[in-house]
N, C-alpha and C positions, 0 to 999 in steps of 0.2 A: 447536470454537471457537464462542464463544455472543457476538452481537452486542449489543450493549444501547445504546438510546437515552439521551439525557441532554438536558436545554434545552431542551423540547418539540421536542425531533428538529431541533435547530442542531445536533446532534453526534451521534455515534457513537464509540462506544470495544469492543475484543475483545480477550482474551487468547488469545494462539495457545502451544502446547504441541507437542515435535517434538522426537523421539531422532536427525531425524536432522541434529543439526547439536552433539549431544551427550547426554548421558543428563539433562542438568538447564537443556535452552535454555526460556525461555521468550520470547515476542515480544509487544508491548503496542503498539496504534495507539488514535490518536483522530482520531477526521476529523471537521472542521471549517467548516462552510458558512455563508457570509456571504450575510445571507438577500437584499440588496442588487444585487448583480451573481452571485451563486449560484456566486462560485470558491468551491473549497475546501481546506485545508490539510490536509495527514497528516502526521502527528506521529507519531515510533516510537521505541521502549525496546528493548532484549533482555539478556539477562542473560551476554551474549556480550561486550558493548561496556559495562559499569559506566557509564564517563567523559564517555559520550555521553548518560546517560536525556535521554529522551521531545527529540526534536531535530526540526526540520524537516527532513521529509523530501522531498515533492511536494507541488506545488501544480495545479490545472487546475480540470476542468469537463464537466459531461456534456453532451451533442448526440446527438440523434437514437439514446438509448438507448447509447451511448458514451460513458465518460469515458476522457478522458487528462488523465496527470496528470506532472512535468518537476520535475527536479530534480538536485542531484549528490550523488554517495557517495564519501566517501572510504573508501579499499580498498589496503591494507597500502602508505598511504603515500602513493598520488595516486588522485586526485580523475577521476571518469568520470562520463557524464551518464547521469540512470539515466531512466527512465519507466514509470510504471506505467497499465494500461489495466483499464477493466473493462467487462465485456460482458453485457448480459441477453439471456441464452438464451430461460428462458422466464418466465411469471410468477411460478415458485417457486426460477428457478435465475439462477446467473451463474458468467462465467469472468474469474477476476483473472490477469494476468500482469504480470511484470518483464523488464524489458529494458535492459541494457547496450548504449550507442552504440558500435561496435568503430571506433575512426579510422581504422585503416585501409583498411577495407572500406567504410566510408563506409553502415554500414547497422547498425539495431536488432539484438541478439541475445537472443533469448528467453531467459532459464535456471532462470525459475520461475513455475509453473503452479498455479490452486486454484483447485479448482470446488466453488460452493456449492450447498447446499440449504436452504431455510425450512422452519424445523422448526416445527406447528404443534401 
């Protein structure tokens, strides 16, 4: 996956590529930073969901090297609160995860992980 800036770095856009969600998935973000109050928006595509291209997906804000970012997924049918975090490891790396709110349990459930590197 190859990052690329856009709007003298208001945004970010990548195309992600993965057999394992079928042999022809692809996945499309653009995140979105209001340089104002510095929330930001993610915006995603995949060639999974046609009916839905490029939707809001999360919105948040980074602190103290953290971002979280809150939103909902609809998912064969009803609607779950999703959240995505991301983490600087170090200065060439980070950890992105997703997390489904389980109502039951009353707590985040992780179910997907990607750790990057800057490739220089």
């Amino acid at each position: 996956m190859e990052t690329k800036p856009f709007l003298n770095g208001l945004g970010l856009m990548d195309e992600m590529k993965s057999s394992h969600f079928g042999d022809d998935f692809i996945g499309f973000s653009i995140r979105m930073v209001n340089p104002k109050t510095n929330i930001w928006t993610i915006y995603w595509a995949d060639t999974s969901s046609p009916e839905n291209y490029l939707k809001e997906q999360v919105i948040g804000a980074f602190k103290n090297g953290i971002g979280e970012f809150y939103g909902k997924e609809l998912y064969l049918g009803k609607e779950y609160k999703l959240k995505f975090t991301w983490k600087k490891k170090s200065e060439n790396t980070a950890l992105w995860e997703q997390a489904y709110f389980d109502e039951k349990a009353k707590e985040w459930e992780t179910n997907w992980t990607m750790e990057f590197t800057r490739q220089n």
